[in-house]
Structures are given as C-alpha cells and as structure tokens.
C-alpha positions as CSV (number, residue, x, y, z in Angstrom):
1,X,0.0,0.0,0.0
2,X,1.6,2.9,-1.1
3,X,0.7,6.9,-0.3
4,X,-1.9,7.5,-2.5
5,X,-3.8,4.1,-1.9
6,X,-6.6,4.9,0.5
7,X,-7.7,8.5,-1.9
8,X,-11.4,7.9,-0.9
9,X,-11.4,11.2,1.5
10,X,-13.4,13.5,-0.3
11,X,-11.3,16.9,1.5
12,X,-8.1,16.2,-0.3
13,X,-10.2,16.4,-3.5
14,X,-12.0,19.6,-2.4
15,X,-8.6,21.6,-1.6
16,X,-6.9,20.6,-4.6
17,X,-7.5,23.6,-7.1
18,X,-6.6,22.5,-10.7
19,X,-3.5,24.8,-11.4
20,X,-4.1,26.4,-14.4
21,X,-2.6,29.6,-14.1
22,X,0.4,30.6,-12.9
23,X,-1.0,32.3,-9.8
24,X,-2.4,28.4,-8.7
25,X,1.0,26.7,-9.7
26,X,2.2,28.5,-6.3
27,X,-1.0,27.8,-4.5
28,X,-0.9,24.8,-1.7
29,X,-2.5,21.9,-3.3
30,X,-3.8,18.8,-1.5
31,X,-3.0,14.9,-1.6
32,X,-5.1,14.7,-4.8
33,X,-5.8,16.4,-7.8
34,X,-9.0,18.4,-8.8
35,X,-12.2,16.4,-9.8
36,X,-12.6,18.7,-12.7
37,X,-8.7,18.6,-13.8
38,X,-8.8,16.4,-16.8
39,X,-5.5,15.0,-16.3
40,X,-6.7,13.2,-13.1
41,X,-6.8,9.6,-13.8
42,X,-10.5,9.5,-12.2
43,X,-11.3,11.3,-15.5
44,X,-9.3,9.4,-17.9
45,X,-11.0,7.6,-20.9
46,X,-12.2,4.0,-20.0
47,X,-9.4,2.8,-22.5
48,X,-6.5,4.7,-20.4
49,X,-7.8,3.2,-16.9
50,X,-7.9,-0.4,-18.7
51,X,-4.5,-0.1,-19.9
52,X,-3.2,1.5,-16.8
53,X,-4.9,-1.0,-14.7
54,X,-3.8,-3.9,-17.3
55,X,-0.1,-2.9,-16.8
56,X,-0.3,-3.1,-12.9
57,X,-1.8,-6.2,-13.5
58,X,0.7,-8.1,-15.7
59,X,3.6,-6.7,-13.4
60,X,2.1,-8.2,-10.2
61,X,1.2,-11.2,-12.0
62,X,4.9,-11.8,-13.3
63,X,6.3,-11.6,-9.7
64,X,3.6,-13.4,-8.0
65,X,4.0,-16.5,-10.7
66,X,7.7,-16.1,-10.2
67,X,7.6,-16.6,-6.0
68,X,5.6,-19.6,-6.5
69,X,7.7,-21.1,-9.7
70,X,9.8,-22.6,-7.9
71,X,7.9,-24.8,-5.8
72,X,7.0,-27.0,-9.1
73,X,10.5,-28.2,-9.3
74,X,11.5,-28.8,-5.3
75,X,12.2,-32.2,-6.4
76,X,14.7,-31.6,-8.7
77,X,16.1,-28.4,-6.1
78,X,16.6,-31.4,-3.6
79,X,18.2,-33.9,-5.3
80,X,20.8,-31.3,-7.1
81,X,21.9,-29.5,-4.0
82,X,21.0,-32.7,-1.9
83,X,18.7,-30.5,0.5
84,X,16.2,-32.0,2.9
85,X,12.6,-30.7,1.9
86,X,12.5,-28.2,4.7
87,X,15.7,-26.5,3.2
88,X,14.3,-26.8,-0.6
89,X,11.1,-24.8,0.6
90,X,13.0,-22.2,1.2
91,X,13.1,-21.4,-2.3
92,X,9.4,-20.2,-1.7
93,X,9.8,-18.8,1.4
94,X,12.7,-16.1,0.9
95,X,11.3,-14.5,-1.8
96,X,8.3,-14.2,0.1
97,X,10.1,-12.7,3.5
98,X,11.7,-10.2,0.5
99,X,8.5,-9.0,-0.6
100,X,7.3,-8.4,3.2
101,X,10.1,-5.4,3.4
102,X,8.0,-3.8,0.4
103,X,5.1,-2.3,2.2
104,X,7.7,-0.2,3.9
105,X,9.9,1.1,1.9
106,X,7.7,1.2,-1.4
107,X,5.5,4.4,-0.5
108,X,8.7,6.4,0.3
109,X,10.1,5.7,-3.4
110,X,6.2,6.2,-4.8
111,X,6.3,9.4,-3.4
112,X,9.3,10.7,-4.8
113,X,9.7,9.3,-8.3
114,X,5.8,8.5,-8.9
115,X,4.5,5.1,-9.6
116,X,5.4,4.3,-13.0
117,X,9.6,4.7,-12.2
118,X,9.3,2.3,-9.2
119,X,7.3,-0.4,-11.6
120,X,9.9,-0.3,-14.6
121,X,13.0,-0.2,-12.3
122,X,12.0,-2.8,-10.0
123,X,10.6,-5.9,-12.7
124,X,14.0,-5.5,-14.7
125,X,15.9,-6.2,-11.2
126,X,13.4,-8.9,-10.2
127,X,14.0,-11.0,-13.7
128,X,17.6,-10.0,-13.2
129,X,17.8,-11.9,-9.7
130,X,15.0,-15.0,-11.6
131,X,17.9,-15.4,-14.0
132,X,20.6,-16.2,-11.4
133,X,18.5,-18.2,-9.5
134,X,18.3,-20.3,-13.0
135,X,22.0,-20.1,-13.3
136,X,23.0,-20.8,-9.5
137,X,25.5,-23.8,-8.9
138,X,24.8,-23.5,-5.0
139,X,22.0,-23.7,-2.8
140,X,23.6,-20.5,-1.1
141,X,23.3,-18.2,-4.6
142,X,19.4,-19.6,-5.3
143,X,18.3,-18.4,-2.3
144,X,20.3,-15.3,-1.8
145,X,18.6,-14.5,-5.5
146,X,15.5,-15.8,-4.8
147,X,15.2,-13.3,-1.6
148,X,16.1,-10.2,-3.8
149,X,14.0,-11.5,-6.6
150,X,11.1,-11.2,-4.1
151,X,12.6,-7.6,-2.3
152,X,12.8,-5.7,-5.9
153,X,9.9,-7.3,-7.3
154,X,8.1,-6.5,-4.1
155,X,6.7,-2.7,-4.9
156,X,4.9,-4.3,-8.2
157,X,2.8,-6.0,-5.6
158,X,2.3,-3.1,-3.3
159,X,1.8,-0.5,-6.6
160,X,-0.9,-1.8,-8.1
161,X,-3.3,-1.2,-4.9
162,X,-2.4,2.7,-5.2
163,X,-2.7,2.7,-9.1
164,X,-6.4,1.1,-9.0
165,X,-7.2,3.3,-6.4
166,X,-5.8,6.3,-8.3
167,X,-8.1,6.0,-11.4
168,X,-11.5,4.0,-9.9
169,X,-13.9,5.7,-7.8
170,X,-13.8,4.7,-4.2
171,X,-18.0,3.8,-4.8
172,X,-16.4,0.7,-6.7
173,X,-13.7,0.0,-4.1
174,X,-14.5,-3.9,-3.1
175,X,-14.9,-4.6,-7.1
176,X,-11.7,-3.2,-7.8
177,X,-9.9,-4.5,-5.2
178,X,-10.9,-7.7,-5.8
179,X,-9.8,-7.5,-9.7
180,X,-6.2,-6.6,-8.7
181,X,-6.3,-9.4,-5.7
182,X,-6.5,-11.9,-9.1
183,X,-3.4,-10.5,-10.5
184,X,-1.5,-12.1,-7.6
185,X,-3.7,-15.3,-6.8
186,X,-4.0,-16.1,-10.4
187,X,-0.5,-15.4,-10.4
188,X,0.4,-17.7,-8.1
189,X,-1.8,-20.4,-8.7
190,X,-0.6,-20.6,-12.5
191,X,2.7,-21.2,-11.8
192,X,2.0,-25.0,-10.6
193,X,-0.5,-25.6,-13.9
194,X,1.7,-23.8,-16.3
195,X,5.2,-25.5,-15.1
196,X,4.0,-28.7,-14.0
197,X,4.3,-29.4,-18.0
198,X,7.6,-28.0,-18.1
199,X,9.5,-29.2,-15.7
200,X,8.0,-32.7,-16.6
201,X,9.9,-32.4,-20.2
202,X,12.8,-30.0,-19.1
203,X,14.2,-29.8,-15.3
204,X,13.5,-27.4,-12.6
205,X,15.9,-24.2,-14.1
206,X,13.0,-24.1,-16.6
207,X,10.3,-22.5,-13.8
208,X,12.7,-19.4,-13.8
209,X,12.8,-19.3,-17.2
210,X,9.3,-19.3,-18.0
211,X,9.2,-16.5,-15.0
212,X,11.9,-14.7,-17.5
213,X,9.4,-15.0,-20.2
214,X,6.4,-13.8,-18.9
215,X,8.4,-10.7,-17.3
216,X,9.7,-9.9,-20.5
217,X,6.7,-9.7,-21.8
218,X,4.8,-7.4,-19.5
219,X,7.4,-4.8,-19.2
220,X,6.9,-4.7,-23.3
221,X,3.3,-3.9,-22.5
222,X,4.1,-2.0,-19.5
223,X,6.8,0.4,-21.1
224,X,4.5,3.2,-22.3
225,X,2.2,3.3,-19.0
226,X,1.1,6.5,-17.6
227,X,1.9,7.9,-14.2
228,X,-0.9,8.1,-12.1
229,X,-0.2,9.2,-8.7
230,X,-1.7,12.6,-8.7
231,X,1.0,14.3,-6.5
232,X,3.5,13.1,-9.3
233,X,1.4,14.1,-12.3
234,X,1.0,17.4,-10.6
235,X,4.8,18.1,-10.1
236,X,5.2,16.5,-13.7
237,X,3.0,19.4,-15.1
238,X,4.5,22.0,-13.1
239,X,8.3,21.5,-14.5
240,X,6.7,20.9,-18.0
241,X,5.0,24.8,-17.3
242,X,8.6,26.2,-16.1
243,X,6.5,26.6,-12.7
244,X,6.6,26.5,-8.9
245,X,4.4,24.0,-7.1
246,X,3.5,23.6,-3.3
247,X,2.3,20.1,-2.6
248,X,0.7,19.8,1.0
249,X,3.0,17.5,2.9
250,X,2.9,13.8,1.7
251,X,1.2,11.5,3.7
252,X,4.0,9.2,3.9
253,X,6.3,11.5,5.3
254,X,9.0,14.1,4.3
255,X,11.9,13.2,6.4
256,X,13.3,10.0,7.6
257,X,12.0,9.8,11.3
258,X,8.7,11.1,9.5
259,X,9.0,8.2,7.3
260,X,10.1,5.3,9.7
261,X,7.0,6.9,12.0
262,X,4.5,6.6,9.5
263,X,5.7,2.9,7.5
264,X,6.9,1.5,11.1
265,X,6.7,3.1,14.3
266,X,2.5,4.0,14.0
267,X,2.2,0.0,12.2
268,X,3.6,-1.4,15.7
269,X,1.6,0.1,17.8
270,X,-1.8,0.5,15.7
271,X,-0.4,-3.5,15.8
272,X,-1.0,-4.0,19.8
273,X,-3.5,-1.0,20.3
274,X,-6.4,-0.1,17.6
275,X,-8.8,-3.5,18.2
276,X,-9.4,-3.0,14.5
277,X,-6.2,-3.3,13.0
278,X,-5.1,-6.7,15.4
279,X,-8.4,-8.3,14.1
280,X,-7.8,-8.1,10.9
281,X,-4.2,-8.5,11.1
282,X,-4.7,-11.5,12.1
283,X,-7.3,-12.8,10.3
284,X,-5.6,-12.1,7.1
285,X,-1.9,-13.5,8.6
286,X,-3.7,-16.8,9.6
287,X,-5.3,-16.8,5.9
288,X,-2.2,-15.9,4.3
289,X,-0.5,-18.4,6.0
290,X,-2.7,-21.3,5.2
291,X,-3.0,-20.6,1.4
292,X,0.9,-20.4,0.4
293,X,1.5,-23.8,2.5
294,X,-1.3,-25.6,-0.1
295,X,2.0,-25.0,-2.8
296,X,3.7,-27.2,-0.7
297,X,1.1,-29.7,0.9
298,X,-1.3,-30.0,-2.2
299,X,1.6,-31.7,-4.1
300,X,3.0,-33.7,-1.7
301,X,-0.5,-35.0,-0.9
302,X,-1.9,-35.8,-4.2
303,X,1.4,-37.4,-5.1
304,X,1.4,-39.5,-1.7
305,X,-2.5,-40.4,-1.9
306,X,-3.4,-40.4,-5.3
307,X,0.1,-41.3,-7.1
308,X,-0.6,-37.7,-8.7
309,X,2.2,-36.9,-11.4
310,X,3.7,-33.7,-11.3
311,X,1.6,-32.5,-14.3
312,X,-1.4,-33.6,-12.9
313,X,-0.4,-31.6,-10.0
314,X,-0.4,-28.8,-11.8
315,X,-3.5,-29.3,-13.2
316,X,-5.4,-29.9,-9.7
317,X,-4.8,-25.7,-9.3
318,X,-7.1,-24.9,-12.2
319,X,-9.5,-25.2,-9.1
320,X,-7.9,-22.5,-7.1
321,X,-7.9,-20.0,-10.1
322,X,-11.4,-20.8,-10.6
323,X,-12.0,-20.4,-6.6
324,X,-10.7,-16.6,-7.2
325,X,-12.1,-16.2,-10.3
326,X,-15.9,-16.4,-8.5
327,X,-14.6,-14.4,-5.7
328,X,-14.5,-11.9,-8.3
329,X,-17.6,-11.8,-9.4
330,X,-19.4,-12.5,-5.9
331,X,-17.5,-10.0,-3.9
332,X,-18.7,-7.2,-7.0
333,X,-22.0,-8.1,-7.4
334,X,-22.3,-7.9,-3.6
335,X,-21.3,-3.9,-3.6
336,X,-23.4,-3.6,-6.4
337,X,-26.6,-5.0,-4.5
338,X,-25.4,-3.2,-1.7
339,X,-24.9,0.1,-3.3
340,X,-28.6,-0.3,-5.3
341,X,-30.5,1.9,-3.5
342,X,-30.9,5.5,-5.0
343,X,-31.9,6.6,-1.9
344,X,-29.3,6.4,-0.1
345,X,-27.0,9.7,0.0
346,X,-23.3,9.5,-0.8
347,X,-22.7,10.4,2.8
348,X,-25.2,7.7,4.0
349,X,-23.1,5.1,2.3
350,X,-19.5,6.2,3.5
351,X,-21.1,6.1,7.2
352,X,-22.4,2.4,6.4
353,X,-18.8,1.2,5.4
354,X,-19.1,-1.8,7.0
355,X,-21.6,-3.1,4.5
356,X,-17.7,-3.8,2.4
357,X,-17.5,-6.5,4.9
358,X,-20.2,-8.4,4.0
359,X,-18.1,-10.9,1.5
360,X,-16.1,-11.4,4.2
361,X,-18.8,-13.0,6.8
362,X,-19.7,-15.9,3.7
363,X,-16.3,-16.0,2.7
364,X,-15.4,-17.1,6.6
365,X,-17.8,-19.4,6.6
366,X,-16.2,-21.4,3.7
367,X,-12.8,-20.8,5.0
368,X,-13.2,-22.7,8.1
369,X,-15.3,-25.2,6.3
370,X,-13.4,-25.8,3.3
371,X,-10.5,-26.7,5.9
372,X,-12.3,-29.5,7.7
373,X,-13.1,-30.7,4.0
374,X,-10.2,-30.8,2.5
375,X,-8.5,-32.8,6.1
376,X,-11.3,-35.3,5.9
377,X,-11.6,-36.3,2.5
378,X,-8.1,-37.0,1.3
379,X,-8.1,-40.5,1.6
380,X,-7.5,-43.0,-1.2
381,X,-11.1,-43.8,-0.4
382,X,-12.6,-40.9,-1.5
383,X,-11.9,-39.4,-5.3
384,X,-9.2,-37.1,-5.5
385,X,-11.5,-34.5,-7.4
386,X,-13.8,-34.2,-3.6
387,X,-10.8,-31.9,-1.7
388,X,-9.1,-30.5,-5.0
389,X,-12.6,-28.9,-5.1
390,X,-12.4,-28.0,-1.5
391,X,-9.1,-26.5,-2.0
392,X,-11.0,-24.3,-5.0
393,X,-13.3,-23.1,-2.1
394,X,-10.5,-22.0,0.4
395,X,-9.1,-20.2,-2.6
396,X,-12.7,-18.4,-2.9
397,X,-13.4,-17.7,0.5
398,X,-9.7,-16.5,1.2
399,X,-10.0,-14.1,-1.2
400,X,-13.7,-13.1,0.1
401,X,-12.1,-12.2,3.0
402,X,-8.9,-10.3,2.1
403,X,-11.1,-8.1,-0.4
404,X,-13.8,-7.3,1.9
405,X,-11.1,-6.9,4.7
406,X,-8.7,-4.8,3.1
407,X,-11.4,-2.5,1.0
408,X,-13.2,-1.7,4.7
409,X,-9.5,-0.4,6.0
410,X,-9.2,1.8,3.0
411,X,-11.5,4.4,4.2
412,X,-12.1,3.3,7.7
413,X,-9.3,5.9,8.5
414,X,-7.7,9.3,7.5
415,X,-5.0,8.6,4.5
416,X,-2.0,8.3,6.8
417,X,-3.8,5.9,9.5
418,X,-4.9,3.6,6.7
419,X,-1.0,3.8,5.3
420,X,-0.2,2.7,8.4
421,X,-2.7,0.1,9.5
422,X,-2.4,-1.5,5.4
423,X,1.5,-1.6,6.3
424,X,1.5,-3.8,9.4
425,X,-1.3,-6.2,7.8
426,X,0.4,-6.9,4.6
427,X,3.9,-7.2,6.1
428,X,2.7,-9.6,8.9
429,X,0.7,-11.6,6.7
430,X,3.4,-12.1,4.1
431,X,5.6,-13.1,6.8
432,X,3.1,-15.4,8.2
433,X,3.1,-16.6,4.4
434,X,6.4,-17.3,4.8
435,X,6.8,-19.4,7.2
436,X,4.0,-21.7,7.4
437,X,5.0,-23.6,4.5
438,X,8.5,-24.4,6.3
439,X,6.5,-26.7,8.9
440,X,3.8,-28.0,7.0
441,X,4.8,-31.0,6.1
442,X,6.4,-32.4,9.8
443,X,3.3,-31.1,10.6
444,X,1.3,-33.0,8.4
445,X,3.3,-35.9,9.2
446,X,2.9,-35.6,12.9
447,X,-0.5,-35.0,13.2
448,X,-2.0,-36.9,9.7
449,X,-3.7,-34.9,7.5
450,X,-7.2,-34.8,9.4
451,X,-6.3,-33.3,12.4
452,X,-3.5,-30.7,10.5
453,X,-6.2,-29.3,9.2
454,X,-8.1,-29.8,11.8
455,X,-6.3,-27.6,14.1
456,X,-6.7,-25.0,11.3
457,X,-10.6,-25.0,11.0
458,X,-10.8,-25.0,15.0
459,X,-8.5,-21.7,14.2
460,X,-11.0,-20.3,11.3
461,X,-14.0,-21.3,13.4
462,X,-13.0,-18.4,16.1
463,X,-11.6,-15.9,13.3
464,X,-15.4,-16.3,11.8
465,X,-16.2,-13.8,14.7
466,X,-14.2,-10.9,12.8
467,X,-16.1,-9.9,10.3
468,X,-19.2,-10.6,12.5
469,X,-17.8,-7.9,15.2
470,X,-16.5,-5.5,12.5
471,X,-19.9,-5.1,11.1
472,X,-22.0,-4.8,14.1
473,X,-19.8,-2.8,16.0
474,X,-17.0,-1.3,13.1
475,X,-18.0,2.2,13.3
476,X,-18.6,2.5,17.1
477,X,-14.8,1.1,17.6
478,X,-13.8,3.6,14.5
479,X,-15.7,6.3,16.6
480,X,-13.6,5.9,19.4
481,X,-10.2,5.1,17.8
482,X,-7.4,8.2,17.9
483,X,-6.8,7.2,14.7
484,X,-10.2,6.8,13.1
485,X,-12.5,9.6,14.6
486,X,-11.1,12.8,12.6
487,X,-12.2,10.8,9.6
488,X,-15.5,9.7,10.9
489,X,-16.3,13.2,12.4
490,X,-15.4,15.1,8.9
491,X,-16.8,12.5,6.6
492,X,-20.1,14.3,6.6
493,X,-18.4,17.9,5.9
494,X,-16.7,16.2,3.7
495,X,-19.4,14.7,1.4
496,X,-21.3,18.5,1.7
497,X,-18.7,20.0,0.4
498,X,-17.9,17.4,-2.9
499,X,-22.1,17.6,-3.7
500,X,-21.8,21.1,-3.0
501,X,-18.9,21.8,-5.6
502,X,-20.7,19.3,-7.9
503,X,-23.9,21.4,-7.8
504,X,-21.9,24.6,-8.4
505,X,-20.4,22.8,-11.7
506,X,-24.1,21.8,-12.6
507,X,-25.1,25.4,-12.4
508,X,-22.2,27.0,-13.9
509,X,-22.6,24.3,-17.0
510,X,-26.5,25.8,-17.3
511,X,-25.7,28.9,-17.1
C-alpha cells in the first residue's frame, strides 16, 4: 500500500484547485488532484484506466508467478543440491520474507519518483535476480537471489493497490480490489499448472525461465504506462509549465523519522492497540499463512495419496484460479446490490462502510469449512476431485475475505492511519506466508492430514467472529479510535462540500 492508496477522502479532492494559471501553480494543493482537472486519472477515458490497470496487473502477475515457480521443481532443487525438503522450501519462502520489506519502503520511493519509475526499475531487477536463480550452482546463490528477486519485485505488488485506487472511484472500491487481488492469486496459482508441464519435459531451471518470459513480456506492455499518482502528475505538469508548485506534505512522510514513523513506528503500535487493525491482522496473517502452504502440501498430498504426477499436479490448481475467479464476481456483485438503493445519500453510504465487509462474513464461513473438507476427505477412499474442489473453495473464501477486509481499512481511517494500518497487515501476513509452508509438512506428518487441518478449521472457526464484530460494532470502535475519529467526524463535511462543488459545476454548465 503505497501513499496515495486509500484516496477515498473527499477533503483532499475539495482543496486541490486545478493549477491552471500561474497564480495556482504556487498555490498549496492537496494529496489529490482536482475532480474537474482532466489530467486526473478519475477522469481518464475508460481505455487509459484499462491499460493502466492492465499494466499493474501483468507486473504483479509476473512476480507473484515467479515466488511460486519454484515450488513445481523442489524435487529436482533437492536432489541437485541434496537439500532435505524443509531447506528446498526455502526457495518459496525467501522470496516471500523479500517481498514483506515492500510495504515499507515502497511508498517512500512512490512518493518521490511517482508510480510508474518504481514499476519499470523494479521488474528489470526482479527477472535480473530470476535469472541467477536459474544459473546458481549453490544452494547458497538460489536463495540469496531468490530473496532479492522477491525484495525488488516487491513494490509491483504493493503499486498496483495505489494505481487502481488512483483511477476507480472509491464507490467501486470492493470490485476493484478484488480485480487486482486476481493479478497475484492467479499469479500464483498458475505457476503450478503452467510448469507442472515444463519441468516434466525439461528440469526445474525451466520454472525461472518461463518467469523470465512472462516478465519480458509485461514490461513490453508495461513500457508506455502513464503515471498516475496525482502528486506526481502534478509536479510533472509543473516542471513541464517552467513553474513552482507547493504540494501539502505527503502522507508518507518528508523526512526520515517522518517516514520510519508513518511505514513503522505508527504500524507497531496501531499492531497491539487499535482492536481493528489486530483483528484483521490476524485474520488475514492466519489466511495468508494457510493458502501459500497448499504449494507445498497439495503436491505432496496428491502425489502420496493419489500417485498424482507432477503435471497432474499442476492441473489440480485450475481449481484455485477458478476459486478466485468467482470471488471476483461474488465479492462485485455484492457492492453492487449493496450500493442499489438511489436513496441512499453518498454520505449515507461512507457512514455504512461496513456493509464492504459483508463478502467477508460468507467467505469465513467457507474458510473454516473448506478446511475441515479438505483434512477429511483426502483418503485414497474418497476421489481425488472431492478436496481439489475444496481447495478451490478455500481459494474463494480466502480471497472473500482479504477483499472485503482490506477494501473496509481503506476508508475506515484518514489517509495516513490507513497507510499505516495496510503496512503492518500486509507485512505480517506475508511473513506469516512465509513461514507456514516451512513446517507444513512435519506437521502433516505428525498429526496426519485430518487433524492438520483440523487444528486449522478450529482456528478459522474463532476468526469467523471478525467480520461478524466488524460489522455490528465497526464504526462505534472507529468512533472511538485516535486514529479513526477525525475521519469519521469530517466525513459528513466532507461529502457536503464534494455535492456542494458538484452542484456549483451543474449550475455554472446551465448557465
């Protein structure tokens, strides 16, 4: 999440004149640009936000297939290096603990160069690291590249939450966030069906090759994409104009205690004291955790119980990317129904933000069942296709729950709160990503299968209450959160002040 990622507060549109003159390139302007300013990626044509969004897409897609690649050829990691497979896992896990230093340090770079620099310096140094890893003749070099594979291709995963939410409307935040939330499980989840083929006919080197590929050819696609961080398109204009600009200070910080305050210091303790952020924090790190270990246990299962080859491996996460696929279309059509009514003022529906959590309730109800499912039916007894089809509903109802999570925290602070809440959630649950998958499989082994997952369903069983709390009780705990009441008190100014400029523009266009 990077400093222009939560833009849903209507007062940083309202005092951000559109600087056509000189006289308002020295005026103050706010975190975003004018709503009337038709270089504002709100007001770009359809085609523009599709490419834009497209780009963002295919760059998180590249690195997200690229952390799981390797997982398809363990095997072949374990008997070159002769590693046990704790120590071949690794090769999942590092680039995974790089990519957790990226919610940190990515909005400070965003801030400074824009979002389109960051994305087309850090995919080149992310295939450059792939490519050694491909190359390495020690276990020591593949996972030293594998790590910084995963730290500079990092900010492509943290980017393209600010670049969705710099040209969608924050009306359409759970659908969009659950559109970019594919780029990295589809992402993922391909990697297994796509090189399960491969490294059948070639050898392991061949799932960083393919990663090689596909990076190549996003940056191709990616290479004329606009900026669209406001601040950035603002000070892009003003040196293009020969003039002086005065941005208000950026949310992310100015200096570097500023900086480690808001991306560190405010993340630890919003982490032990706002009851929102630790709920969700860890309900997303326990969710997290329990989808990147199916890389590693899915295989090993379906090869132990079913005498699954490594193709058809591969092929049993088609039902994963179709899991995501209808989170996608469940999670939108939800804020669409619950958006409907015409009624409803635009104010009226910012106060009732916890209706974004509603995905999240059915989605942890299929969490903690699919978990139970999936312990109790593979057996050799049962057909393999009954928990390859509960693994496809984790998938669904993990992502349920990340979108509705994640798309409530967007507004359910001021801009810098929700920098700072979004930093400690994504950087624990990507560490929590990480390190699962190290003990999976003695775990597996020491308790069987059933009771494994077992333990993890008892575990989803209590997080169901999250989402249930969050929506009764979400904006009386925002109401009395430090953090959260500024926003909640000026929301309502807020809105007046948007339908207020809104009805001026009407007038002025009749007039």
């Amino acid at each position: 999440m990077d400093p222009a990622s939560p833009p849903h507060h209507p007062s940083m549109d309202s005092n951000s004149p559109e600087p056509k003159s000189e006289a308002a390139m020295h005026t103050p302007v706010g975190h975003m640009m004018s709503p009337t300013d038709p270089e504002n990626p709100q007001n770009w044509p359809l085609s523009r936000k599709i490419y834009a969004s497209a780009v963002a897409t295919g760059f998180a897609f590249a690195v997200a297939f690229g952390v799981t690649s390797l997982t398809v050829g363990i095997q072949g990691v374990m008997k070159q290096f002769d590693l046990t497979m704790t120590m071949a896992v690794l090769g999942l896990s590092l680039p995974l603990f790089g990519i957790a230093c990226a919610p940190i340090t990515t909005p400070h770079l965003s801030e400074r160069f824009g979002r389109s620099p960051v994305y087309l310096v850090s995919l080149p140094i992310f295939a450059l690291f792939i490519l050694g890893a491909a190359y390495s003749s020690t276990f020591g070099a593949l996972a030293a590249c594998r790590f910084f594979a995963g730290l500079f291709g990092g900010p492509c995963l943290v980017l393209i939450e600010g670049t969705f939410a710099d040209v969608w409307p924050a009306h359409s935040t759970v659908t969009y966030y659950s559109f970019l939330s594919l780029a990295s499980y589809i992402g993922t989840g391909c990697a297994p069906l796509v090189l399960g083929a491969v490294v059948t006919a070639k050898n392991w080197q061949w799932t960083q090759f393919v990663t090689l590929m596909i990076a190549f050819g996003v940056y191709l696609l990616g290479i004329g994409m606009p900026e669209t961080y406001p601040r950035e398109i603002l000070r892009s204009r003003a040196r293009r104009l020969g003039h002086r600009i005065e941005l208000a200070k950026a949310e992310s910080g100015v200096t570097v205690l500023e900086m480690a305050q808001t991306t560190f210091f405010t993340p630890l303790i919003m982490a032990v004291s706002e009851p929102i952020v630790i709920m969700v924090t860890l309900y997303l790190a326990f969710n997290f955790a329990v989808l990147f270990q199916w890389f590693i246990a899915v295989p090993a299962v379906l090869a132990l119980t079913y005498e699954f080859t490594l193709h058809q491996v591969g092929l049993a996460f088609i039902a994963a990317i179709v899991g995501s696929l209808v989170s996608t279309m469940t999670s939108s059509l939800t804020e669409k129904i619950t958006n409907r009514p015409t009624s409803w003022t635009e104010t009226a529906k910012m106060s009732r933000l916890e209706y974004r959590l509603i995905p999240a309730i059915f989605g942890s109800v299929g969490l903690c069942g699919s978990l139970f499912w999936i312990g109790f039916t593979a057996s050799p007894s049962i057909h393999y296709s009954v928990p390859i089809i509960g693994t496809g509903v984790y998938v669904w109802s993990s992502m349920s729950v990340l979108t509705a999570l994640v798309s409530y925290i967007f507004d359910a602070y001021p801009a810098k709160g929700t920098l700072s809440a979004l930093t400690v959630m994504a950087t624990v649950r990507i560490l929590c990503a990480a390190w699962l998958p190290l003990v999976i499989i003695p775990m597996i082994m020491g308790l069987q299968g059933q009771w494994a997952y077992s333990v993890f369903g008892f575990i989803a069983a209590a997080m169901m209450a999250v989402p249930v709390i969050l929506f009764m009780f979400g904006a009386r705990l925002r109401s009395r959160s430090r953090h959260a009441a500024p926003a909640m008190s000026g929301s309502r100014n807020m809105m007046m002040d948007r339908r207020a400029d809104q009805e001026m523009q009407m007038g002025s266009g009749h007039a």
